[in-house]
C-alpha positions in Angstrom: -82.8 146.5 24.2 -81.1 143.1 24.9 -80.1 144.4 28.0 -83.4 145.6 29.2 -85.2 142.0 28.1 -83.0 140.4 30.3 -83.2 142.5 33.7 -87.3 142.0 32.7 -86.9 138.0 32.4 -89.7 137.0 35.1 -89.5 134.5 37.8 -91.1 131.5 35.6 -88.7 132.6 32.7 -85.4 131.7 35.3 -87.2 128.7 36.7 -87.6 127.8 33.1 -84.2 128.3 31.8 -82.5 127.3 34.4 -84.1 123.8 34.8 -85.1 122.6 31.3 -81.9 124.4 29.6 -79.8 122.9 32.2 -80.6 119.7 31.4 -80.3 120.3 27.5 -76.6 120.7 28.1 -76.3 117.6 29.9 -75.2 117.0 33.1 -71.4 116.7 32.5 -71.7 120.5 32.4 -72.3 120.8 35.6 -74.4 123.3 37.3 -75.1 126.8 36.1 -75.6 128.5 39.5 -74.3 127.9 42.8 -77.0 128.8 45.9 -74.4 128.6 49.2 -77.4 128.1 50.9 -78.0 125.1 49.7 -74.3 124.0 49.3 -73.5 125.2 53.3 -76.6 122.8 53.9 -74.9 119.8 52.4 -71.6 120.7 54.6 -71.4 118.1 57.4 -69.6 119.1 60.9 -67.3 117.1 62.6 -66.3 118.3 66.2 -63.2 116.9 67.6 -61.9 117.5 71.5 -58.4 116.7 72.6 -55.3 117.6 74.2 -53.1 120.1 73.6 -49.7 118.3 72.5 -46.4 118.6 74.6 -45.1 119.3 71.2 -46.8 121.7 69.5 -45.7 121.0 66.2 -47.8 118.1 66.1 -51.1 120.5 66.8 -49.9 122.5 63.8 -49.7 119.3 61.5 -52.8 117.9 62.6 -55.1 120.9 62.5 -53.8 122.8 59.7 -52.9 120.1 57.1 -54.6 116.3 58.0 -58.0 117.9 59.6 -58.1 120.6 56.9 -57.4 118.5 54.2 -59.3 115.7 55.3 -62.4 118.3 55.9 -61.9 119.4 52.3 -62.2 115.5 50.7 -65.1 115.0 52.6 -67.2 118.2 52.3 -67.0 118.7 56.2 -66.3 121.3 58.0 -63.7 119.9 60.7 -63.4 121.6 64.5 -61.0 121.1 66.8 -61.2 122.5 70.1 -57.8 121.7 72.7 -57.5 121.5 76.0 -54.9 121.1 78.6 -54.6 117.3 79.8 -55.8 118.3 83.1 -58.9 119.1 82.1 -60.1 116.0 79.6 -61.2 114.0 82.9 -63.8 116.3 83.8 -64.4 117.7 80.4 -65.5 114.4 79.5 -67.8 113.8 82.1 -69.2 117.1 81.4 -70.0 115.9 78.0 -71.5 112.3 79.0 -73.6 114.0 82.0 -75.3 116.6 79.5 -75.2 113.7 76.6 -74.2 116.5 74.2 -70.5 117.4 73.0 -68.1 116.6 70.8 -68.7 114.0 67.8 -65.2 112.6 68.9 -63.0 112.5 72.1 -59.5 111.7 73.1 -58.9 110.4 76.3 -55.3 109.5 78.0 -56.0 106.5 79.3 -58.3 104.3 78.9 -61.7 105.2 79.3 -63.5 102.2 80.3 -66.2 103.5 82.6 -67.9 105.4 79.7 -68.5 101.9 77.6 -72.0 102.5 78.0 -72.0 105.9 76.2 -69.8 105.1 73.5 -70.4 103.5 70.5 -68.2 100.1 69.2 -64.8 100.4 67.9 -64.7 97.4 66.4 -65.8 98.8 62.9 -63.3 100.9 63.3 -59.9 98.3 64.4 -61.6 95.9 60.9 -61.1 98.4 59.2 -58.0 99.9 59.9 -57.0 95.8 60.5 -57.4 95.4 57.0 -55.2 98.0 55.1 -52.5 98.1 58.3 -52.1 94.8 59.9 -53.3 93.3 63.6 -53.3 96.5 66.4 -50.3 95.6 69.6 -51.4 93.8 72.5 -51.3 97.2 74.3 -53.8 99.2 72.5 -56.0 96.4 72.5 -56.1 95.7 76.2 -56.4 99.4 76.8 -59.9 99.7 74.7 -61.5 95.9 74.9 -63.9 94.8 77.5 -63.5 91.1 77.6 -66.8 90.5 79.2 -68.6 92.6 76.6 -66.5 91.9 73.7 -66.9 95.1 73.1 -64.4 97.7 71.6 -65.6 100.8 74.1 -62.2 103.2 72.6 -60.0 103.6 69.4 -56.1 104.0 70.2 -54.5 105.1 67.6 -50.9 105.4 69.4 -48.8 105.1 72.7 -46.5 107.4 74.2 -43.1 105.5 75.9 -42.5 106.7 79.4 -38.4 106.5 79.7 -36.4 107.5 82.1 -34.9 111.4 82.1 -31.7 112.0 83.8 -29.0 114.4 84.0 -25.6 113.3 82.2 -22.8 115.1 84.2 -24.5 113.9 87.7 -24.8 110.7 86.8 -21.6 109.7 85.7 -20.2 111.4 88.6 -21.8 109.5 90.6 -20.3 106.0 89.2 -23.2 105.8 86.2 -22.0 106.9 82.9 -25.1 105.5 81.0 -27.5 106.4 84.0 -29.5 104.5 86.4 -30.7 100.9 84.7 -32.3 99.4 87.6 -34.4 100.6 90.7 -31.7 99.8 93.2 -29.1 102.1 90.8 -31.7 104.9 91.0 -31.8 104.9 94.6 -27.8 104.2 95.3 -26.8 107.0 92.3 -29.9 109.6 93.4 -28.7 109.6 96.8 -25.0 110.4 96.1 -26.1 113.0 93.8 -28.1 114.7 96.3 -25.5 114.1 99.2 -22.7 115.7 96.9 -24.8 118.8 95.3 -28.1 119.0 96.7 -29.9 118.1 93.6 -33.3 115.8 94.0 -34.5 113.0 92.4 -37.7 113.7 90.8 -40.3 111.3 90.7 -43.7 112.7 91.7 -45.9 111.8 94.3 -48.4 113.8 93.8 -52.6 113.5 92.5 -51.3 113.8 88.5 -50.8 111.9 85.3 -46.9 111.2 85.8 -47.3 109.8 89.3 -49.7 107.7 88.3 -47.9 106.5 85.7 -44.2 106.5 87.8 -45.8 104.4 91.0 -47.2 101.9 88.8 -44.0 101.0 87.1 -42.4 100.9 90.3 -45.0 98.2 91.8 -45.2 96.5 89.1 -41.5 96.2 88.8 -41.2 94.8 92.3 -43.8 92.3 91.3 -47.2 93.7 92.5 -50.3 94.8 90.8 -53.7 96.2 90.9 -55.8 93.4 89.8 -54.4 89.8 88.6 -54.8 88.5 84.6 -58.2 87.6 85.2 -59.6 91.0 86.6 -59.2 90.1 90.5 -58.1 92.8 92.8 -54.2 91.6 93.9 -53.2 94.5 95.4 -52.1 94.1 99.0 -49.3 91.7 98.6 -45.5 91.5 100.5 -44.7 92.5 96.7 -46.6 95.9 96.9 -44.9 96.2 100.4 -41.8 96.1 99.3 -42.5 98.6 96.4 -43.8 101.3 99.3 -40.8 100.6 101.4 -38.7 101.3 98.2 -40.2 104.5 97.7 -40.3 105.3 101.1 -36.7 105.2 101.0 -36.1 107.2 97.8 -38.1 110.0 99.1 -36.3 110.2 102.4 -32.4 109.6 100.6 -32.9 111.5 97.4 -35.8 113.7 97.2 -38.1 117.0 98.7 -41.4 117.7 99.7 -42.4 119.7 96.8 -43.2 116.3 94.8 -46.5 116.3 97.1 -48.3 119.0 94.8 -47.0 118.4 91.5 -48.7 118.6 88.3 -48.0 117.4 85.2 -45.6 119.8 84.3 -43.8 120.3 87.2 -41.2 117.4 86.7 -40.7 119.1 82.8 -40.1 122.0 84.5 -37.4 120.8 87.1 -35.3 118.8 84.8 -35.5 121.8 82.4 -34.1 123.9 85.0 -31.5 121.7 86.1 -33.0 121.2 89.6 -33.5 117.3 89.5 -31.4 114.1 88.5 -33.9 111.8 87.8 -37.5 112.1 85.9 -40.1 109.4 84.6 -42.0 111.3 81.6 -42.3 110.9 78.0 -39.4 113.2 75.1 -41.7 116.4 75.8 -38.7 117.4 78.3 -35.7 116.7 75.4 -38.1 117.9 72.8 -38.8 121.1 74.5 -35.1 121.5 75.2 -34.1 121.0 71.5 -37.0 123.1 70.2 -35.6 126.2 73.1 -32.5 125.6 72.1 -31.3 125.3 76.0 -28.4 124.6 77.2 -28.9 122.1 79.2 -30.4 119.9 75.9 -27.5 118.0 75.7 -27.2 117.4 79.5 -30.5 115.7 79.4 -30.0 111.3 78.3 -33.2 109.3 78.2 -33.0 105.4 79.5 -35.1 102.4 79.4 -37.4 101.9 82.0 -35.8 101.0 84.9 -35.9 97.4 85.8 -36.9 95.7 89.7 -36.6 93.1 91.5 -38.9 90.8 89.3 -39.0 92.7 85.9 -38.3 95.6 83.7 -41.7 97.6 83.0 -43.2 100.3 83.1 -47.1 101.9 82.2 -47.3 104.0 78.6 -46.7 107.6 79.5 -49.9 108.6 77.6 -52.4 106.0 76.2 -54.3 107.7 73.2 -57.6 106.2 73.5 -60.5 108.3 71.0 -64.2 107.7 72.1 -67.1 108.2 69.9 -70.2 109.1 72.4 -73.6 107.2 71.4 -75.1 111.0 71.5 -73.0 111.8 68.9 -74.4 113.9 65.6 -71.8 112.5 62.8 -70.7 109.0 64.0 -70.4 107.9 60.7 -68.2 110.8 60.1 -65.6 110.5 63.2 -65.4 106.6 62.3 -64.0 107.7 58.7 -61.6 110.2 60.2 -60.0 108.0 62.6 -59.8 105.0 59.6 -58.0 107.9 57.2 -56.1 109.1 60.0 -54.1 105.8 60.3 -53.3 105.9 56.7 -51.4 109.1 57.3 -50.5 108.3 60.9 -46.6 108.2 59.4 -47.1 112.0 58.8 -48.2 112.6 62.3 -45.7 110.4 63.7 -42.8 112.7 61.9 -45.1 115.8 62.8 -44.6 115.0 66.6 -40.8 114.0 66.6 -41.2 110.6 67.4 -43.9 111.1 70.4 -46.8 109.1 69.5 -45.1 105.8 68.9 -47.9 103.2 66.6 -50.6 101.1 67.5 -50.3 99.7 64.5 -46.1 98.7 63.6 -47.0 98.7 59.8 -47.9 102.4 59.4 -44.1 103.2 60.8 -42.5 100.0 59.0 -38.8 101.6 60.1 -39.0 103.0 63.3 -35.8 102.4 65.0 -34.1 103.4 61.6 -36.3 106.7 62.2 -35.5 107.4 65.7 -31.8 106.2 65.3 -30.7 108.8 64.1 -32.4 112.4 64.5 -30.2 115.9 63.5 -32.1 117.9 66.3 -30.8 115.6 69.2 -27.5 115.7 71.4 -26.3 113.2 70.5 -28.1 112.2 67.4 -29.0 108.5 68.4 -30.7 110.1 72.1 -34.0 108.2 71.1 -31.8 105.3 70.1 -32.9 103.5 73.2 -36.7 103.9 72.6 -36.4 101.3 70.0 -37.2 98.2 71.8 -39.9 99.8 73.7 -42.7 97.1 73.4 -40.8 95.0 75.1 -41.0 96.6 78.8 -44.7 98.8 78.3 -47.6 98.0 79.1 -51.4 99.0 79.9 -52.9 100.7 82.6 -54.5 97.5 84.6 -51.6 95.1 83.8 -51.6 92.2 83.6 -55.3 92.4 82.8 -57.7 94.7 81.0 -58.2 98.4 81.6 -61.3 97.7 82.7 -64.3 100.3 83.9 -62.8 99.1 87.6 -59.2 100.2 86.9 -60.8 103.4 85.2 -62.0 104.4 88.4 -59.3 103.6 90.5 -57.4 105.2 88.1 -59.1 109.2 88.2 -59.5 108.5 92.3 -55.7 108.4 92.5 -55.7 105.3 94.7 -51.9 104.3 93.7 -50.3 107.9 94.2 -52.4 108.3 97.5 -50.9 104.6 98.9 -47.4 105.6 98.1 -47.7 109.2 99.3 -48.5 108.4 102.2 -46.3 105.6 103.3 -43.1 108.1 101.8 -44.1 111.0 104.0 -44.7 108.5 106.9 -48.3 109.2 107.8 -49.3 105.1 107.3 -47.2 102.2 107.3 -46.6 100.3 104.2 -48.8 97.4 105.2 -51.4 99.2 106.4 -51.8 101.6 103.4 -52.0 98.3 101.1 -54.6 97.1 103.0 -56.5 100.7 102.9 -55.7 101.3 99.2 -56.9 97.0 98.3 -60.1 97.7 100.4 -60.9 100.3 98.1 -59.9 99.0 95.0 -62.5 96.6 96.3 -65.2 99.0 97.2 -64.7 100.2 93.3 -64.9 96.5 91.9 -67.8 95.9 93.3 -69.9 98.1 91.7 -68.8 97.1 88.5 -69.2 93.9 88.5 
């Protein structure tokens, strides 16, 4: 009877029971019935584009424990979509054409030229500021228009762009701890590939590493793109001398394949113990320890390498996150990138010492850290990375990275102007001129 009463209740009866005896309970009970309707409604979605980490292990960490967990706290459902470096440039633009995409977006370098259809950061820096201390002097020049005063970008970490070179060659070549200068590189590079037939390996090549590489180089020699206050500075006897430098290298030390190069192609070399000398980030010893080659312990990583004027050299990878104006959960992807920095110690161990902080505070004992590290040959290998602020810098040094340098930046001005002088199709003073002319052409429609 009881049975049949209550398959019979009606409509009204559950409407009944379920509000006003609900409430009778109190609401400490807690609800009676769960509709997943209603709860799925309630879900927020966060959509998150990015790279897909040299090291993989940070991918793992970051997906599967911060995004998840973080997802789970704050009753959204978290995507992540990764793609190769290669493809962010144009992914991006992709996005910002069709003003629909991802709710956040992490860029390389720093994305300037897209100020307009981003919203502020500076929310964001306050309120990381607060709980972590004042950001370093390179992520803020990397993602603050000075004109604007405008936060366009969020960089939550750098990557150090050291020097790569091959143990037994060097020291053969009368440099036990490796090349410490420009002028070493070229003396030592050359022996090497006099004696054995192994190349130097800087690129020269339309890519991220080249880019990176050529601007160390002419900044060490004491040119730049633009002076401090934003002024294009690039045809100088300083930039001349940089592109007869590397002129030089290539013909002494290196081959022709450096032309097409992508961004793995100098991992790749050094891997295979073709080359003696790389500028790139740990990915190469990282992926050696993690393979368990044998050339791991063959592999040393240097400072940067210092010129005639200064030791310096561009971050390898600037992390710069972007939050478009078109978004659908801004509120949501400013939270995430505040929460991230509280666990940004987690993804800093995650990678193996990759992402180095924007913020010191949330990795209060980093040379300690990367003093001493059980998977490297030897175990103080990332030793050297320890004093790195002291020779990096941004990406439009010694001014801002500015929607100008953005530009000049994806049209791969610098690695053109040294391409060409090395393989001898323009002189070095007239492919300053050419490359300063168009750094000029792009300032000018920025300003």
């Amino acid at each position: 009877m009881a049975k049949k009463k209550q398959e019979g209740r009606s409509r009204r009866d559950f409407i009944r029971w379920t509000g006003s005896g609900a409430l009778a309970l109190g609401a400490a009970s807690g609800p009676f019935f769960l509709f997943p309707e209603r709860a799925a409604a309630q879900q927020k979605t966060l959509k998150i584009l990015q790279w897909s980490h040299f090291v993989p292990a940070y991918d793992t960490w970051f997906d599967g424990t911060f995004c998840k967990q973080w997802g789970q706290k704050n009753n959204t459902n978290v995507i992540i979509d990764h793609i190769n470096l290669v493809d962010l440039s144009a992914k991006a633009a992709s996005e910002a054409s069709a003003q629909k995409g991802h709710d956040l977006f992490m860029l390389l370098s720093p994305p300037a030229a897209y100020e307009k259809q981003t919203i502020d950061m500076t929310h964001v820096y306050q309120e990381v500021e607060k709980k972590h201390g004042k950001k370093i002097d390179l992520g803020h020049k990397s993602t603050y228009n000075p004109k604007t005063k405008r936060y366009f970008a969020f960089s939550d970490s750098y990557v150090p762009d050291p020097g790569n070179w091959h143990k037994d060659w060097w020291a053969d070549a009368g440099f036990p701890n490796g090349p410490d200068t420009w002028e070493d590189l070229r003396i030592g590079a050359k022996k090497i590939r006099d004696k054995s037939g192994h190349p130097c390996g800087l690129g020269l090549s339309q890519e991220l590493d080249t880019s990176m590489a050529m601007r160390a180089l002419l900044w060490s020699f004491g040119g730049a793109e633009q002076d401090e206050a934003g002024n294009v500075a690039l045809n100088s006897k300083e930039t001349i001398e940089a592109l007869k430098y590397m002129k030089a290298l290539y013909q002494e030390s290196e081959t022709p394949e450096v032309f097409t190069w992508t961004p793995p192609s100098n991992n790749q070399a050094m891997l295979a113990g073709r080359v003696s000398f790389v500028a790139n980030a740990i990915s190469i010893t990282r992926q050696a320890e993690r393979e368990h080659l044998p050339i791991e312990s063959k592999i040393m990583v240097s400072r940067a390498l210092r010129g005639p004027v200064r030791r310096i050299a561009a971050e390898h990878v600037m992390d710069c996150y972007i939050i478009w104006d078109f978004a659908e959960n801004k509120e949501g992807a400013q939270q995430f990138l505040i929460d991230y920095i509280d666990a940004f110690h987690d993804g800093f161990v995650a990678g193996q010492f990759y992402n180095f902080p924007c913020f010191p505070s949330t990795v209060p004992d980093l040379k300690k850290e990367i003093a001493s590290d059980p998977r490297a040959t030897p175990p103080d290998k990332y030793k050297v990375l320890g004093d790195v602020l002291d020779w990096a810098t941004n990406v439009g040094y010694p001014g801002y990275g500015s929607a100008a340098i953005d530009e000049a930046f994806k049209a791969w001005v610098i690695p053109t102007m040294f391409a060409k002088v090395a393989r001898g199709d323009e002189t070095p003073e007239n492919a300053a001129k050419a490359a300063e002319e168009e750094y000029k052409r792009i300032f000018a429609r920025w300003k």
